[in-house]
C-alpha positions in Angstrom: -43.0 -39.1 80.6 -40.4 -39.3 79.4 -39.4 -36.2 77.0 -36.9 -37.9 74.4 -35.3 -34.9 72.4 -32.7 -35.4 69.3 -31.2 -32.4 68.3 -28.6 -32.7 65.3 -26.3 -30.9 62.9 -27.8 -29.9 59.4 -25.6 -31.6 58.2 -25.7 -35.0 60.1 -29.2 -35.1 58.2 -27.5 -35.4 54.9 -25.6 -38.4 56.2 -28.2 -40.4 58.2 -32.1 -40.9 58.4 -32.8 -38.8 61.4 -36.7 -40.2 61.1 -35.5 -43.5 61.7 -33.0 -43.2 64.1 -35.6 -41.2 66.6 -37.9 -44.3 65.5 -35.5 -46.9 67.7 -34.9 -44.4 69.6 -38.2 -44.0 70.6 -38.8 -47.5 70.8 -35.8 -48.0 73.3 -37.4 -45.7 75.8 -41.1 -48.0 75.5 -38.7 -51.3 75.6 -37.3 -50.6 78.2 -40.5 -51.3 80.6 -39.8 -47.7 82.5 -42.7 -46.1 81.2 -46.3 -46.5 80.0 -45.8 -46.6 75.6 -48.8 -43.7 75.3 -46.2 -41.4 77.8 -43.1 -41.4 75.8 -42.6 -38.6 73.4 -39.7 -38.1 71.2 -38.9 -35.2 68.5 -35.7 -34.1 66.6 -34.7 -30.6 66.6 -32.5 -29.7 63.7 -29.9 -27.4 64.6 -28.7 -24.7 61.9 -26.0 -22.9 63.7 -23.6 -25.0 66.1 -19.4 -24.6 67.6 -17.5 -27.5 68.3 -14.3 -26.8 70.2 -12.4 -25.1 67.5 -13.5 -26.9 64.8 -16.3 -24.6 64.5 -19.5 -26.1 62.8 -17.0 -28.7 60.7 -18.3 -31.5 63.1 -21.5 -33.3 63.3 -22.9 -34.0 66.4 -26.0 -35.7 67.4 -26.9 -35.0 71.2 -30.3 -36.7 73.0 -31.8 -35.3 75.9 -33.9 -37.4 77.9 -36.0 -35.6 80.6 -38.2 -37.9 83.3 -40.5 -37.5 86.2 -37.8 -38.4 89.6 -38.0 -41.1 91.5 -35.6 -43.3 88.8 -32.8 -44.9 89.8 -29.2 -44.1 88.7 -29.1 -47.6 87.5 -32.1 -47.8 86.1 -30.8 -43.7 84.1 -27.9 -45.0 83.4 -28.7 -48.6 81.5 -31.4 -46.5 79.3 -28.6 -44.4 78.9 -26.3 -47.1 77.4 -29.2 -48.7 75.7 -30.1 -45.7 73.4 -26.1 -45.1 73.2 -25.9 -48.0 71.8 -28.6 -47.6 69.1 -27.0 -43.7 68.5 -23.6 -45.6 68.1 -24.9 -48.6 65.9 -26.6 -46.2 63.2 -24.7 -42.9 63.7 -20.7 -44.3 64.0 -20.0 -42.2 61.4 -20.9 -38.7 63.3 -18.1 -37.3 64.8 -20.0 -36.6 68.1 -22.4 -38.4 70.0 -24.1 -37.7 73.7 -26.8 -38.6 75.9 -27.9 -36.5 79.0 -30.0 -38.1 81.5 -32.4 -35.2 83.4 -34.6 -35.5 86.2 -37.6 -32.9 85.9 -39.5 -32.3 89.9 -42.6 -33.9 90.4 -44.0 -31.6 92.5 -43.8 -29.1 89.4 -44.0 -30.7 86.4 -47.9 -29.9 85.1 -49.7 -31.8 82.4 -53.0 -31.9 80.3 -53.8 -35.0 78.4 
């Protein structure tokens, strides 16, 4: 754990190295001591069709979903938070919106092989 998922506007891609950005992002979730480096796993999800308010799909947006086993502190969820907002905000001012969300998947049913 964790699950670090980028998803983006098309068109955020023409304006930014998505590879790159999930990169740091990626190596903000192994920096920041909370997990073992061979459990964190991070993909972008390009997103094709998308409504902002009423701006319809006029806006870019980059939105990261960070899912990890319970037991975390809201401290500890919420500097990771900042850290990888930080990173987001650093490389990705120029997209008109950026967000993080923070999930806590159960232990007693999360299942995995390898």
């Amino acid at each position: 754990m964790p699950h670090l998922v980028m998803e983006y506007s098309n068109s955020a891609e023409e304006r930014l190295n998505m590879q790159g950005l999930l990169e740091d992002l990626h190596q903000v979730a192994i920096d920041s001591g909370l997990f073992s480096t061979k459990d964190v796993k991070s993909r972008a999800v390009r997103v094709h069709s998308w409504l902002v308010g009423d701006k319809g799909n006029s806006v870019d947006f980059i939105h990261l979903t960070l899912e990890l086993l319970s037991g975390r502190t809201a401290e500890k969820k919420r500097e990771l938070s900042r850290a990888l907002m930080d990173v987001l905000a650093d490389q990705a001012s120029h997209i008109d919106s950026l967000t993080i969300n923070v999930r806590d998947m159960e232990q007693e049913s999360f299942q995995k092989v390898g």
